[in-house]
C-alpha positions as CSV (number, residue, x, y, z in Angstrom):
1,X,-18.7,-12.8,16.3
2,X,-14.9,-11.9,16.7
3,X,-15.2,-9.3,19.6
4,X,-13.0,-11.2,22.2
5,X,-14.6,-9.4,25.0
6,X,-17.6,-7.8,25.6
7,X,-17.4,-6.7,29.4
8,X,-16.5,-2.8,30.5
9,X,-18.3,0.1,31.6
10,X,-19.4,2.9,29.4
11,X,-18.1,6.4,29.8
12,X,-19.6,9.4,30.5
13,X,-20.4,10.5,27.0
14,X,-21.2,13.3,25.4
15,X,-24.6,12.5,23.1
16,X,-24.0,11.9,19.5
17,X,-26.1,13.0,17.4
18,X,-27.9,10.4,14.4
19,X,-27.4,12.9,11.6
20,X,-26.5,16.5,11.1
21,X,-27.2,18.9,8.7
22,X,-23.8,21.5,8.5
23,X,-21.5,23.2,5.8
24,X,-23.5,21.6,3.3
25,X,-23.3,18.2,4.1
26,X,-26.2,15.8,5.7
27,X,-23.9,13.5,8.3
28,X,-25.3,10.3,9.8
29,X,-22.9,9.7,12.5
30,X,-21.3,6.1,13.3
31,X,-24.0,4.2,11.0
32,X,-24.3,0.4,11.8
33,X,-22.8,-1.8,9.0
34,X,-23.2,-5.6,9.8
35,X,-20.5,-8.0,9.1
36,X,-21.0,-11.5,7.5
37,X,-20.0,-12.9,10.8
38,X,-22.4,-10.4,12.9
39,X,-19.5,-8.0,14.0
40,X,-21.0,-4.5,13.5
41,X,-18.9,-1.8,12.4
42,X,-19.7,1.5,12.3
43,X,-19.5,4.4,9.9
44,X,-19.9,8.2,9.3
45,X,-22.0,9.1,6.0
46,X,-21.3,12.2,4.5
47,X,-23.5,13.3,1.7
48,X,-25.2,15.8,-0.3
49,X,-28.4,17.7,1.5
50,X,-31.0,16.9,-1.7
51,X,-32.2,14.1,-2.1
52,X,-31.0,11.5,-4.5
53,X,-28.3,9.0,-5.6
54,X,-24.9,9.7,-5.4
55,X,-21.5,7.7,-6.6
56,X,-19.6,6.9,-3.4
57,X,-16.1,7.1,-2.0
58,X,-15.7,4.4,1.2
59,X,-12.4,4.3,2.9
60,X,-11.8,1.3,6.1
61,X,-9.2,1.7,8.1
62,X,-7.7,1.7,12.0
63,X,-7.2,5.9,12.4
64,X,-10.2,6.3,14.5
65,X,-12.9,8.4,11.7
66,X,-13.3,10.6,14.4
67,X,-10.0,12.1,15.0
68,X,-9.0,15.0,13.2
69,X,-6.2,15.4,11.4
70,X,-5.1,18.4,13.4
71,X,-5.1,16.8,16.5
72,X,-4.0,13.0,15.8
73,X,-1.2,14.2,13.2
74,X,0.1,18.0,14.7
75,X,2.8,18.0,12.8
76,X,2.4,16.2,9.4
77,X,-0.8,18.9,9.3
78,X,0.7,22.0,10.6
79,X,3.5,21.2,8.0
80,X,1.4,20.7,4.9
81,X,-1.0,23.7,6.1
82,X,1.4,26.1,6.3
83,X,3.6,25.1,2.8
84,X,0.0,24.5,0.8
85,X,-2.5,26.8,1.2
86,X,-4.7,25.4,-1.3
87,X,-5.1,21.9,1.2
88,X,-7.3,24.5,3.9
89,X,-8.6,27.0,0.7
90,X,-12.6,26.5,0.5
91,X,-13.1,23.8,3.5
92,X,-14.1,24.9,7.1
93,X,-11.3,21.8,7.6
94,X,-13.0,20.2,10.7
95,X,-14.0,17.1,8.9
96,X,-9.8,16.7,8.2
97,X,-9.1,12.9,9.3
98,X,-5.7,11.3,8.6
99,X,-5.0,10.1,5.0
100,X,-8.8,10.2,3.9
101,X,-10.3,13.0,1.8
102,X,-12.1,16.2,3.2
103,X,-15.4,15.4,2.7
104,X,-16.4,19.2,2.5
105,X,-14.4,19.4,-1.1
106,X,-16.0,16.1,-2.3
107,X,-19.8,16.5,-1.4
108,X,-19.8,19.7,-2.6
109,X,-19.0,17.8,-6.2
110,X,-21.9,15.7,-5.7
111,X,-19.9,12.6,-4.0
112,X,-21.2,10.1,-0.6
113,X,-18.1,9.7,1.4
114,X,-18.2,7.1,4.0
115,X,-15.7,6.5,6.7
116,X,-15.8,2.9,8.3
117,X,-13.4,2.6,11.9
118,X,-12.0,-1.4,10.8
119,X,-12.6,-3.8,13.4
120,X,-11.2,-3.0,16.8
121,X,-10.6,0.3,16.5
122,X,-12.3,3.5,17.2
123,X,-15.9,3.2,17.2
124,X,-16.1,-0.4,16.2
125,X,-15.5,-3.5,18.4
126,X,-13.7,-6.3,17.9
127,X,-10.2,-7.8,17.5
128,X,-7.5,-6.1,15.5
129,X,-5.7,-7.7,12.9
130,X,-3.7,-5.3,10.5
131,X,-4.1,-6.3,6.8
132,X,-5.6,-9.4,8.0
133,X,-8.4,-11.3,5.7
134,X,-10.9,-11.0,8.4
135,X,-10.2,-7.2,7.7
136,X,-10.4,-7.7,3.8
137,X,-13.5,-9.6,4.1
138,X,-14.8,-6.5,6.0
139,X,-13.8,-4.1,3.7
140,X,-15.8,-6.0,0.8
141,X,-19.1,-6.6,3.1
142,X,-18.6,-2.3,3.6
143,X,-18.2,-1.2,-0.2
144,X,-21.4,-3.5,-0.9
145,X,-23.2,-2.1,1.6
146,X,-22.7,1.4,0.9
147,X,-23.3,0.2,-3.2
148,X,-26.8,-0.7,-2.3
149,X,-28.1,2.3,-0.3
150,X,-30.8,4.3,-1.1
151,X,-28.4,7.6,-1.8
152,X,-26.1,5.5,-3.1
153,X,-26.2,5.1,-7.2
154,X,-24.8,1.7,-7.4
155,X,-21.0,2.9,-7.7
156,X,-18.3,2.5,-5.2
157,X,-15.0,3.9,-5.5
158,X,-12.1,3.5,-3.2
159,X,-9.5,6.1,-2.5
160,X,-7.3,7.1,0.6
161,X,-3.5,7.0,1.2
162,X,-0.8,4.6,2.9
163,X,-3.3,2.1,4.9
164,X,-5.9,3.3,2.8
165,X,-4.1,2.3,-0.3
166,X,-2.8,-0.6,0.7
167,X,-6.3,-2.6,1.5
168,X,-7.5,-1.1,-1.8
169,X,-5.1,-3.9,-3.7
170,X,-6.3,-6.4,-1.1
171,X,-10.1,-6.0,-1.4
172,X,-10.0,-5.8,-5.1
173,X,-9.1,-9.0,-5.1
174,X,-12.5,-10.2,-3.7
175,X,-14.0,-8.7,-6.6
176,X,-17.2,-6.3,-4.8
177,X,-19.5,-6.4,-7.2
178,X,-20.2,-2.6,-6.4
179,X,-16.5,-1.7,-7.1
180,X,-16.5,0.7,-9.8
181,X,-12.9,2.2,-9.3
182,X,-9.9,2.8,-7.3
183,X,-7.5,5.8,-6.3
184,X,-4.6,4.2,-4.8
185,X,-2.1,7.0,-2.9
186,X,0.6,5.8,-2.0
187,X,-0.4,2.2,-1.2
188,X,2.1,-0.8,-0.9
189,X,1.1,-4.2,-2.1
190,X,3.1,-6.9,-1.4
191,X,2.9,-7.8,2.6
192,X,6.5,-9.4,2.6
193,X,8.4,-7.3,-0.4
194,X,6.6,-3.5,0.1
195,X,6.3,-4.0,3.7
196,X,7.6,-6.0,6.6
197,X,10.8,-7.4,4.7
198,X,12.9,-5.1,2.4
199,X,15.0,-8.0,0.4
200,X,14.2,-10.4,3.5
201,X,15.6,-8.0,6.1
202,X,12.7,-7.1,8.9
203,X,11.6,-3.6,8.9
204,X,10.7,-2.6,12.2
205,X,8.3,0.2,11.3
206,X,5.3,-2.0,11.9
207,X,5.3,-2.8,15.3
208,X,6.8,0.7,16.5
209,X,3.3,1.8,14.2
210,X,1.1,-0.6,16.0
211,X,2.6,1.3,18.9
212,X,1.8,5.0,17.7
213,X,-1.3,5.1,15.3
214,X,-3.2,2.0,15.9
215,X,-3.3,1.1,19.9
216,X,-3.7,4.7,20.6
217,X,-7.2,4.3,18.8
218,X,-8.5,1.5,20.3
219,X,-11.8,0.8,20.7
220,X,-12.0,0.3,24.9
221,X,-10.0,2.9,25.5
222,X,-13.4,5.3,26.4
223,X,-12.5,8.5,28.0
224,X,-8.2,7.8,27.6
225,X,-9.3,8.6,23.9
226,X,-10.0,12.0,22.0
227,X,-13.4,13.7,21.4
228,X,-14.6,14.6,18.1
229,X,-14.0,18.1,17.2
230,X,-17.5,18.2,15.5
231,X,-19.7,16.6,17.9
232,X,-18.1,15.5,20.9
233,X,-18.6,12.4,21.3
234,X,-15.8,10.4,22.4
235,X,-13.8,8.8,18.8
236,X,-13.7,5.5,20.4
237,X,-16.2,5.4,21.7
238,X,-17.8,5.3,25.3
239,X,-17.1,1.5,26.2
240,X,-13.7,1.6,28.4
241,X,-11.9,-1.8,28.8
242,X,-9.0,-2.8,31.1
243,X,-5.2,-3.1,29.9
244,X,-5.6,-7.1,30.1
245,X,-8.9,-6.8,27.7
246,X,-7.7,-4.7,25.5
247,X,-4.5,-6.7,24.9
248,X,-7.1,-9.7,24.4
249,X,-8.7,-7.7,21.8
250,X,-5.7,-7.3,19.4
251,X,-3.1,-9.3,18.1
252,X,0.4,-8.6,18.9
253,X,1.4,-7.6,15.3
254,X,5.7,-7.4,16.1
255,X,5.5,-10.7,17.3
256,X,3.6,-12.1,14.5
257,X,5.4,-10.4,11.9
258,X,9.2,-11.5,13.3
259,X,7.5,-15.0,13.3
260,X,7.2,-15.3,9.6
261,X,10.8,-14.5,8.1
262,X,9.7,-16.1,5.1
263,X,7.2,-14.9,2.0
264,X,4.8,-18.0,3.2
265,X,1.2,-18.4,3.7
266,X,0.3,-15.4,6.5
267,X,2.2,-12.8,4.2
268,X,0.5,-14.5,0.8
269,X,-2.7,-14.3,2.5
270,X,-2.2,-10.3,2.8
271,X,-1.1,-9.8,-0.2
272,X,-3.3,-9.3,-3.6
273,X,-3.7,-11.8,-6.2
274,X,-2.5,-9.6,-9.3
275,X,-4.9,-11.7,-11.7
276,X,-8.1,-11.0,-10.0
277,X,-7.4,-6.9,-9.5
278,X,-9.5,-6.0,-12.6
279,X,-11.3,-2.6,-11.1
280,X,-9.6,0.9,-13.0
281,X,-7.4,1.8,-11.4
282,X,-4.9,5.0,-10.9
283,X,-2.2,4.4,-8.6
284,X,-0.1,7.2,-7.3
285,X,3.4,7.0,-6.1
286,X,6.0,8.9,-5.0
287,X,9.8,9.0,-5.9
288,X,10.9,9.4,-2.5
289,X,9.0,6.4,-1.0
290,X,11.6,3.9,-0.2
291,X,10.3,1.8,3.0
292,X,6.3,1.5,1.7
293,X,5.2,4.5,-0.5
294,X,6.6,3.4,-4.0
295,X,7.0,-0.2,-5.1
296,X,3.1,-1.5,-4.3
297,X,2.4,1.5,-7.0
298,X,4.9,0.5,-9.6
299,X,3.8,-3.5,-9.1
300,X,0.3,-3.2,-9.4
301,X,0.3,-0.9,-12.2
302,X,2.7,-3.4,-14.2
303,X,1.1,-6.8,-13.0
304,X,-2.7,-5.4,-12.2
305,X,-5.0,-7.4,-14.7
306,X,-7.3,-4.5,-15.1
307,X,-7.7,-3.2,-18.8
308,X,-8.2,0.8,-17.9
309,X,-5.6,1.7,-15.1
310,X,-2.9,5.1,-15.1
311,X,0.6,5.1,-13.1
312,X,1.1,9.0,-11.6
313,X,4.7,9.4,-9.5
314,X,4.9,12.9,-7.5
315,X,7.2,14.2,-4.8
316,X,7.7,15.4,-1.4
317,X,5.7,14.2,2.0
318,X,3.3,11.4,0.9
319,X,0.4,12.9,2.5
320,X,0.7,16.3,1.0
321,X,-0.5,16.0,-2.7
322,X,-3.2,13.7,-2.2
323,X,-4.7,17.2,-0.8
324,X,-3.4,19.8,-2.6
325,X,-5.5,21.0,-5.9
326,X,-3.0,19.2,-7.9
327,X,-3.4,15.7,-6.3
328,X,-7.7,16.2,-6.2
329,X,-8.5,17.7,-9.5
330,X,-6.6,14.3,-10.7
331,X,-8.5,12.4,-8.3
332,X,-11.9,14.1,-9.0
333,X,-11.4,13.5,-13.1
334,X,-11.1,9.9,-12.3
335,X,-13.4,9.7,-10.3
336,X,-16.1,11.7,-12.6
337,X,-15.5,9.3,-15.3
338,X,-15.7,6.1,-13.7
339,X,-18.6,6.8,-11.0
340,X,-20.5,9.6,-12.7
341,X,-19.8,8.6,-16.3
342,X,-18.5,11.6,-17.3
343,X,-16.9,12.4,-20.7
344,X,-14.1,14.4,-19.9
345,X,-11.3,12.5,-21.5
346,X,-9.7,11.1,-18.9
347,X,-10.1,7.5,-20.3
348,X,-7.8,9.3,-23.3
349,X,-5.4,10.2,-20.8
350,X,-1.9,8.3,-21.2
351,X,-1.3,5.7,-19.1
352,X,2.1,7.0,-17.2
353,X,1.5,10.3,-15.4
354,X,5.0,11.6,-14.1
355,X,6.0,14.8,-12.5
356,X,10.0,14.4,-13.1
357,X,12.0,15.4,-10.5
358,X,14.9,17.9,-10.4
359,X,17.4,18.9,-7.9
360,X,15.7,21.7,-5.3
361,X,12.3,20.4,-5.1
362,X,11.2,21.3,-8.9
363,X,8.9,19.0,-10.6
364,X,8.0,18.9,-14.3
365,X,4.8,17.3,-15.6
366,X,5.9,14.6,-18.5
367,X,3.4,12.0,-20.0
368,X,4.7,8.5,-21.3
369,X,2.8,5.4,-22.6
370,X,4.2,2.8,-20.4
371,X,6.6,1.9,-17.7
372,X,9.1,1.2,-17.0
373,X,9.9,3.6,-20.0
374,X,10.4,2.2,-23.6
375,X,13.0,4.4,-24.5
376,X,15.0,3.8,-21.5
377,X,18.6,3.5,-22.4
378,X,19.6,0.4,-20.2
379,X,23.0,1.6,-18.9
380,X,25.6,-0.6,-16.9
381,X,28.4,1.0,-14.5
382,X,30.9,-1.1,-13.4
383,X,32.0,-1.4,-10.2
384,X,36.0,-0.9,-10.1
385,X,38.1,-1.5,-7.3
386,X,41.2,1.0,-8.3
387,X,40.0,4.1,-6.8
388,X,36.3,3.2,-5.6
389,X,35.1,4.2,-9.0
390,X,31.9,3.6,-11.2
391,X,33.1,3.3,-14.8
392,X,31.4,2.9,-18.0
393,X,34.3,0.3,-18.7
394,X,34.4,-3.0,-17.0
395,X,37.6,-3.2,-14.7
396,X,40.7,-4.3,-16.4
397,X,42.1,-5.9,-13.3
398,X,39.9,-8.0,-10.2
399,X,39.9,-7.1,-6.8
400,X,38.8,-7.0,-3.7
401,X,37.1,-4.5,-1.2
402,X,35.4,-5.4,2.5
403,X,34.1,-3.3,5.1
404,X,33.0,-3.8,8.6
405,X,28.6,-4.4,8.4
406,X,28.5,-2.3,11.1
407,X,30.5,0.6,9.7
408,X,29.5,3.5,7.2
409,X,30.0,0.8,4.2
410,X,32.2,1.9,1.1
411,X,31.1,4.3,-2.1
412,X,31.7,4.9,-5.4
413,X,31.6,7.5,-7.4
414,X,31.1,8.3,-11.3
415,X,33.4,10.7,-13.3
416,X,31.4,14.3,-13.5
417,X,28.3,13.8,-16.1
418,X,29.5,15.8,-19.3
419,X,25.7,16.9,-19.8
420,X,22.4,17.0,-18.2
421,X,21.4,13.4,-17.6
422,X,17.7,11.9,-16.4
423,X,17.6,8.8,-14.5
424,X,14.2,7.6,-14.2
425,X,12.6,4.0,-13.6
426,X,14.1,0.7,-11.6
427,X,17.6,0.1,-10.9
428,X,19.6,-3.5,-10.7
429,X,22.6,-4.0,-8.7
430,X,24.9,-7.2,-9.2
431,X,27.3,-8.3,-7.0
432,X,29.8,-11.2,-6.2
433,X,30.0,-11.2,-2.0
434,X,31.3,-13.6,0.9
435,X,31.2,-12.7,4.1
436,X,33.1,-13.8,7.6
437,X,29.9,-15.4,9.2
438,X,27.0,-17.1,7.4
439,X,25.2,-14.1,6.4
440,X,25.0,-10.6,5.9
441,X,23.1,-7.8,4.8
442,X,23.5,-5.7,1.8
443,X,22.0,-2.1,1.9
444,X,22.5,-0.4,-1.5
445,X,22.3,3.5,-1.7
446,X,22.1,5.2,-5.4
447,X,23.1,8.8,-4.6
448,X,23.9,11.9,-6.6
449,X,26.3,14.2,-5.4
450,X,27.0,18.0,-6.5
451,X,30.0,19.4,-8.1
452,X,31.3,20.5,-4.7
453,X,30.5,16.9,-3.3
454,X,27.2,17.7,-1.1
455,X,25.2,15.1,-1.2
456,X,21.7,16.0,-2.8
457,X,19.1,14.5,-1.2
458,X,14.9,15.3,-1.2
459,X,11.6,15.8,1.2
460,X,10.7,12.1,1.0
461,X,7.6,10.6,1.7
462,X,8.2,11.1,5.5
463,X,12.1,12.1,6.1
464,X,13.7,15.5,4.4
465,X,16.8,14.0,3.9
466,X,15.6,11.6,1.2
467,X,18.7,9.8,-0.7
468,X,18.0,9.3,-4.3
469,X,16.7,5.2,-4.2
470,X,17.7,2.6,-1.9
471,X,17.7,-1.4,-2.0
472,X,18.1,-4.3,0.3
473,X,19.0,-7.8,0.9
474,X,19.9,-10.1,2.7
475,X,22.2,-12.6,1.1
476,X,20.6,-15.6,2.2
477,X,17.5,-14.8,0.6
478,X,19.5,-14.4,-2.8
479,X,17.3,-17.0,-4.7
480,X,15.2,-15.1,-7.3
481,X,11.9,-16.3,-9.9
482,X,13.4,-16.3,-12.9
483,X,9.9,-16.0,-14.6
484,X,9.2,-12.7,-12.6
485,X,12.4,-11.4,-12.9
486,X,13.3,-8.7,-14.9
487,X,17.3,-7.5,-15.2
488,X,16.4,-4.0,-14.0
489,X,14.2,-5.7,-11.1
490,X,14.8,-9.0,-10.0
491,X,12.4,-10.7,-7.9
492,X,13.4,-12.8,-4.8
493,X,11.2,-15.8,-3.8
494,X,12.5,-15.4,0.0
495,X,10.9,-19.1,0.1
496,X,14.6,-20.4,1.5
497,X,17.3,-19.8,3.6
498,X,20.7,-20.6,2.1
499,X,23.3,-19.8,5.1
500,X,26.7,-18.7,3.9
501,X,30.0,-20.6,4.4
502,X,32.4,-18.0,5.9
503,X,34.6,-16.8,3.0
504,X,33.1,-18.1,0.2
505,X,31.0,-16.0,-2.6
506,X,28.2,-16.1,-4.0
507,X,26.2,-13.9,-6.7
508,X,23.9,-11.7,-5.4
509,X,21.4,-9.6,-7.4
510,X,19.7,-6.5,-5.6
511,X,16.4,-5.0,-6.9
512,X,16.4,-0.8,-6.6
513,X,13.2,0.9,-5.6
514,X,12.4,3.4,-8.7
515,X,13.4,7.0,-8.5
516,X,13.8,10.1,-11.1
517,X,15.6,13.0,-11.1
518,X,17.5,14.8,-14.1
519,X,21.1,15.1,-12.9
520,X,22.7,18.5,-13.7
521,X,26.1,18.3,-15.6
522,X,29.4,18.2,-13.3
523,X,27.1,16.3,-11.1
524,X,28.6,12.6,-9.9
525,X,26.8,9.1,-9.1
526,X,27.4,7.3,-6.1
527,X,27.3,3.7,-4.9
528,X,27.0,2.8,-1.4
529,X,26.9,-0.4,-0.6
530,X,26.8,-1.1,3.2
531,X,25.4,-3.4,6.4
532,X,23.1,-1.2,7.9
533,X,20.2,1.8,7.1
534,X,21.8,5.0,5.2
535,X,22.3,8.3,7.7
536,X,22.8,11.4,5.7
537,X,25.5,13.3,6.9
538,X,24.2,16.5,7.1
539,X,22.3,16.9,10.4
540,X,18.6,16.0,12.1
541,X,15.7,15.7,10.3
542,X,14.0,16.1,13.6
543,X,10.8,14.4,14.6
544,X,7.3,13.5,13.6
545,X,4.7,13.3,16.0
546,X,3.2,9.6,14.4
547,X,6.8,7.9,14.7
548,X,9.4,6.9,17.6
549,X,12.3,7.7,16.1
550,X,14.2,10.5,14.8
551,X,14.7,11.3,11.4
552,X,18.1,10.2,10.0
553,X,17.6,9.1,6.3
554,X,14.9,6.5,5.7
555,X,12.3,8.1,8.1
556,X,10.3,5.4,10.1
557,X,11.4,2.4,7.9
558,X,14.3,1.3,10.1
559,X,15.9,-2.3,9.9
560,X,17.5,-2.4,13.3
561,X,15.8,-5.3,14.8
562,X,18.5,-7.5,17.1
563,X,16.7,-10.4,16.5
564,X,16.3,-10.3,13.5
565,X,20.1,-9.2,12.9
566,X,22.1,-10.9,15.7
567,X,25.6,-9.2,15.7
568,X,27.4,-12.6,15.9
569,X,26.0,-13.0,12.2
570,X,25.0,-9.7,10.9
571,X,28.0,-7.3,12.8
572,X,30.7,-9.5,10.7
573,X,33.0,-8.6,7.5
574,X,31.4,-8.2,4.2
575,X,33.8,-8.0,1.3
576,X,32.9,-7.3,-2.2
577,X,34.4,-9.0,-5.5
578,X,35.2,-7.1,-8.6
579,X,35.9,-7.4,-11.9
580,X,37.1,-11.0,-13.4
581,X,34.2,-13.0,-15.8
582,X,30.9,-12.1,-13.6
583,X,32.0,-8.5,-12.7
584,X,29.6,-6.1,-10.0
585,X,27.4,-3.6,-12.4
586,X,24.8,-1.1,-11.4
587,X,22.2,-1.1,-14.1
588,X,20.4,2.4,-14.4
589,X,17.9,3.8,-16.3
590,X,18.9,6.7,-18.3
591,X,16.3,8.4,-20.4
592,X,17.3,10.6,-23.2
């Protein structure tokens, strides 16, 4: 068994019932599931009243089941709640848990929707190990247990957002044979690229997470946790462990992420193996999920070996439209047709589902056949050093241009677009560098910038002051897989280090996360090319109960580590070269 400890007293509980019967739902209540090692996990089972056999929807993940929405994400829910009415239409919303669906709106539609607490963490014991393939192996042992229940009609489908996304690539890969489909919202993929290192650099959201959403939940933490707004009982459950034991009983995720700076066996290990994800699949991303709530969703639509999967891109917060009607009438079609065998044309449904974005929060609804897009006019702007200028024109003289890493970086700007232009789909930077110490970092903002030069920026995924795309690297991780690459998204091995020498340069190429928006006429686009994270200029985007930090740009997904970026290295001079027989070119995807 992998429960580290097994001493602590039990809290004064309040009794939890087996199974209810309310708002038209029969609930069994943290339902034993046994692991393949003896571990058991427990589960809330929410299903229809009648008897029979249903198609089910399983999620696994660290949130505590237990802990509603409402009170574990104030602000996220008070935010979505108020701007969406439709999320809280038709649902008593006291089943609302963090980035799993409202099991009111889904039994009603003749749906099982099982909640499993992962291992360590609210009701279940055990050590924690984010992502881990102890945790994987779990999640497959869950979806064929609830595949083979009595009110279960043999077909289990996954679907959840963020954490609940992510482990969706990673079980597939394990093939349940109950796995009948897959709704992932918003889920990265790749541990190293989508997650802990953006171009190689260490994103420090992980362990500030751990911090927030994961220790907080526990299991061991007793009567220092939240009771269940439904019944409560206590969401982690009535064992209470010391501080010592409860470190015992979970890994110290920071630590071991800063320990692997390179793509190598723990980061391969949670990540999927593309040629084995074969189960339909929709993924959902969103434009403005730079940091973790995009690429995973572009990948594994591209490289996913499944015959039958669909691409959808949205906007604003990333846990918003999985709730709205919008985001779970798409779900439910799915759904229907893959776990109920419904006919209701979804399998005729084009592949690449896009809500186009434009400037001021409008969306427009456009269905293509593939992506990136075929009809994607490949365009290359130079990078010219007279003036700071993107130009259509490569640069008829060379030059030069450095900036401090530490400082605001240097931009350039397009002539005013003659017409209304859309750029939609991934975007390639090339550059010649050297820097004044053995390394540096490159953080590559595209912008777009109005007439009047105020930046335009979007509600991201998490921060409201959303540039247009962003990209990272760090140039001793410049090596790339040629056979992966593509020239509007290169793909680093991050295998290697290959230091610097001070002064000389190199060729660096720079993969963009993809974005859309259709850029009014008059408009300009910007270049920033910098050593640190983007700040928009225009004021606080405040704060967010989950997350540590205040809201400057690029939400939670910070790269500010000072080990991981010593000044002595990272703080240096980084100086850009322009023009001559390998000149510096932004390739961007305009779409006519």
């Amino acid at each position: 068994m992998d429960e580290r400890t097994t001493t602590g007293r039990a809290a004064p509980d309040t009794t939890v019932p087996a199974s209810d019967i309310r708002d038209g739902m029969r609930i069994d209540w943290d339902v034993p599931i046994t692991m393949d090692d003896g571990l058991v996990l427990r589960a809330d089972v929410y299903r229809p009243v009648a008897d029979g056999t249903y198609p089910v929807l399983i999620t696994y993940g660290p949130y505590a089941k237990g802990l509603s929405f409402q009170e574990g994400y104030p602000s996220a829910w008070e935010r979505m709640s108020t701007k969406h009415p439709d999320v809280t239409a038709n649902s008593s919303n006291l089943y609302q848990s963090w980035e799993v669906v409202d099991p009111e709106k889904w039994v009603s539609q003749g749906y099982a929707c099982v909640r499993v607490d992962s291992r360590g963490c609210g009701c279940s014991p055990g050590y924690i190990d984010p992502f881990s393939p102890r945790e994987t192996r779990d999640y497959h042992d869950c979806i064929e247990w609830a595949g083979t229940q009595p009110w279960s009609n043999g077909k289990v489908g996954l679907n959840g957002i963020s954490y609940f996304g992510s482990n969706q690539w990673h079980v597939a890969s394990l093939q349940p044979p109950h796995l009948a489909a897959m709704c992932i919202w918003e889920g990265a993929a790749d541990w190293y690229r989508d997650m802990t290192h953006h171009g190689g650099i260490l994103s420090t959201f992980w362990a500030n997470w751990y911090d927030m959403q994961v220790k907080t939940v526990q299991h061991g933490i007793g009567e220092r946790g939240r009771r269940s707004r439904v019944h409560g009982g206590l969401v982690c459950g009535p064992v209470e462990l010391g501080a010592a034991e409860l470190e015992r009983n979970r890994c110290d995720f920071g630590a071991e992420i800063r320990a692997h700076p390179l793509d190598d066996a723990y980061h391969k290990a949670r990540s999927p193996d593309w040629s084995r994800v074969v189960t339909p699949l929709l993924s959902c991303a969103n434009w403005g999920g730079a940091g973790l709530h995009a690429r995973g969703n572009f990948e594994g639509f591209v490289r996913a070996a499944a015959g039958q999967k669909w691409l959808e891109v949205h906007g604003i917060e990333h846990w918003t439209e999985f709730y709205t009607d919008y985001g779970r009438n798409l779900q439910l079609r799915f759904f229907d047709h893959f776990l109920k065998g419904e006919d209701n044309g979804w399998d005729r449904e084009p592949p690449v589902l896009l809500q186009v974005r434009h400037p001021g929060e409008r969306f427009v609804p456009r269905q293509e056949n593939e992506w990136p897009i075929a009809r994607t006019r490949w365009s290359e702007l130079y990078l010219d050093p007279d003036g700071l200028r993107l130009t259509r024109e490569a640069p008829p003289r060379t030059g030069a241009v450095s900036f401090e890493a530490v400082g605001e970086g240097v931009t350039f700007l397009s002539d005013p677009l003659g017409a209304p232009t859309e750029l939609t789909g991934p975007s390639a930077l090339k550059l010649a560098v050297s820097s004044s110490t053995t390394d540096c970092d490159l953080f590559a903002v595209l912008r777009v910038f109005a007439a009047d030069m105020k930046e335009i920026v979007f509600q991201g995924a998490i921060d409201p002051h959303t540039p247009i795309a962003q990209g990272w690297l760090r140039a001793s991780h410049r090596k790339t897989d040629p056979a992966l690459s593509r020239p509007y998204r290169p793909y680093h091995v991050h295998d290697a280090i290959e230091p610097l020498r001070p002064g000389e340069r190199v060729a660096v190429d720079i993969e963009i996360w993809p974005t859309s928006l259709v850029i009014p006429a008059g408009y300009r686009i910007g270049l920033t090319i910098r050593g640190k994270d983007y700040v928009y200029g225009g004021g606080s985007g405040g704060r967010l109960s989950a997350f540590k930090n205040e809201l400057t740009g690029c939400g939670p997904f910070l790269h500010d580590d000072p080990l991981d970026r010593p000044p002595a290295i990272f703080a240096g001079t980084t100086t850009l070269h322009l023009g001559g027989a390998a000149p510096a070119l932004l390739l961007l995807p305009f779409v006519p």
